[in-house]
C-alpha positions, 0 to 999 in steps of 0.5 A: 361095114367093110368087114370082110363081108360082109358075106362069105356065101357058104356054097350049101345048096342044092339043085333048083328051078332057074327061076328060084328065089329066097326072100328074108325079112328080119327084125333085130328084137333088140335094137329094132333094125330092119334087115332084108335080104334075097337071092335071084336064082335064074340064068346066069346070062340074065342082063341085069341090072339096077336102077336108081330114080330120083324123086320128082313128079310127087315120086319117091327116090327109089331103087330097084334091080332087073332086067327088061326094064321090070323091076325084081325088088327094090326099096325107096326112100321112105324105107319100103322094101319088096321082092317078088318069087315065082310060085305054081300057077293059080287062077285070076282073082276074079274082078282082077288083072295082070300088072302092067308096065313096071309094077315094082316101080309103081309100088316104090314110087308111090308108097311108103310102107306097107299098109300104102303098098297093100292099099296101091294092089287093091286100089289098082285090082292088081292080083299074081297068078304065078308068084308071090310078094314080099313087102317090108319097111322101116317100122318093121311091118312085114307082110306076103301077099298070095292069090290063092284060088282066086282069093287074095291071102296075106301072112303078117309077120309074127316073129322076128323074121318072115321069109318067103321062097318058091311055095304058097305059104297058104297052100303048101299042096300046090308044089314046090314043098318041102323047100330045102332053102327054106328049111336051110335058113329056118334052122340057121335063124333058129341057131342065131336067137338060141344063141343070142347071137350079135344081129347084124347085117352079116349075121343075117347075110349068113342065113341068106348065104345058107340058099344059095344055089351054085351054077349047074347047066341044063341039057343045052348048055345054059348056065342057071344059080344065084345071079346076085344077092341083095342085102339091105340094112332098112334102118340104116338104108345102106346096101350091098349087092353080091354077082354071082356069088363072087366077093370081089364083085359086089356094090355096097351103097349108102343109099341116103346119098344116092337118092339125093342124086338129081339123075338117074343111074344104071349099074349093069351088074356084069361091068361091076370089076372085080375088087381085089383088096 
C-alpha cells in the first residue's frame, strides 16, 4: 500500500458550503473488494479526531472520526461502513425523533451490516431533518437513507458505485443541484471502467481526489476546505486518513490489529507529524 499514495489529491475544486461532504462507495466487479472513501469539508480549525473502541459489553470493535464526541463516519469490525452529509432541511417524519447521543456509535457498535443498520433507525424511529447517510459492508451492499417530506427513502446500489454528496438524491428541487463534486467524481468513475482500469484503493482515492475543496476564508477570517479525507480498503479493513489535504500528514491503519487492542484510542488529527520520507 505504501505507494506514493496512496492519494495525490488533485486540487480540482471549486468553492462550497463549510459544511460539505462527498461520500463514494465502490465495488471492484472484478475482484469483489469494497472500497469507501469520503471528504469532511467543514472549518479548518474543527478539533477532530478519531476514536477506536474495543469490543466488550456485547459491542463490536469500531472506529469513527469527529469531533464533540459525535461520530462523522466510521466503520466496525464486522466491516459496516457509514458516513453522513448534510443536506437542505425537511420535516420530522411523523412518529419519529431526532438521534440522540452519539448515533454513528450506536450504529457500529451494534450492527453488522447493512440490513441490521437499517433495522437499528427504525427499531429506534430515528429519522434526519437535515442530512443524509451512507451505509456500506463487506458483502458490498450499499444503501442511502433520506426523509424526505416526512417520508423515509432509500436508494440501493446498482452499479458498481453508489455515491452521495450535499442533495437529496430523491428530490434533487430541494437545492444544492447540480453538484460539481458530484458531477467531477461521476465522470472520473466513468473513465476508470471505460478504460478497464486496474481498481485499487488508489484508483478509487483518484475519484474521491476530484471533490476536494481548497481552503477559502469567509468574510471574518475563518478558514473552510477538506478538513480530512478517509479511504478504507472494506475487504482488506486497512485504512489511510489524509489532514488537510496534506500527504505528509496522513495515518494508515490495519484495522484487524487495532481492534484487537484491549483499550480505546484517540488520534487528535492536528498532532498527526508531518512524514517527510
Amino acid at each position: 500500500m505504501n505507494r506514493t499514495l496512496l492519494f495525490s489529491l488533485f486540487l480540482f475544486c471549486c468553492y462550497y458550503s463549510s459544511s460539505a461532504c462527498s461520500i463514494l462507495l465502490y465495488v471492484d466487479p472484478t475482484t469483489g473488494k469494497v472500497y469507501a472513501v469520503n471528504n469532511e469539508d467543514y472549518w479548518l480549525d474543527e478539533k477532530a479526531y478519531l476514536k477506536i473502541i474495543p469490543a466488550g459489553n456485547q459491542q463490536l470493535a469500531r472506529l469513527w472520526y469527529g469531533w464533540d464526541n459525535f461520530a462523522q463516519g466510521g466503520i466496525n469490525a464486522a466491516g459496516l461502513f457509514f458516513d453522513g452529509a448534510a443536506t437542505p432541511t425537511q420535516p420530522l417524519a411523523k412518529g419519529y425523533h431526532l438521534p440522540k447521543n452519539n448515533l454513528g456509535d450506536a450504529i457500529l457498535a451494534n450492527c453488522k451490516n447493512v440490513d441490521e443498520a437499517l433495522d437499528y433507525l427504525e427499531k429506534e424511529k430515528i429519522a434526519l431533518t437535515t442530512g443524509h447517510m451512507l451505509f456500506g459492508d463487506g458483502n458490498g451492499n450499499g444503501v442511502v437513507v433520506e426523509w424526505i417530506n416526512g417520508e423515509k427513502r432509500i436508494t440501493t446500489r446498482k452499479d458498481n458505485y453508489l455515491m452521495m454528496t450535499n442533495y437529496l438524491i430523491n428530490d434533487t428541487t430541494a437545492g444544492n443541484y447540480p453538484c460539481q463534486r458530484h458531477i467531477a467524481m461521476l465522470k472520473q468513475i466513468e473513465h476508470i471502467e471505460q478504460n478497464s482500469e486496474l481498481v485499487d484503493l488508489k484508483t478509487i482515492g483518484g475519484v474521491l481526489a476530484h471533490a476536494v475543496q481548497i481552503p477559502v476564508k469567509n468574510s471574518k477570517g475563518r478558514k473552510s476546505g477538506t478538513l480530512y479525507s478517509s479511504f478504507f480498503d472494506i475487504t482488506d479493513m486497512r485504512m489511510t486518513l489524509v489532514y488537510q489535504l496534506d500527504n505528509s500528514r496522513k495515518i494508515t491503519l490495519d484495522l484487524k490489529q487495532e481492534f484487537e487492542k484491549p483499550t480505546s484510542q484517540t488520534i487528535r488529527f492536528a498532532d498527526i507529524a508531518p512524514n517527510r520520507l
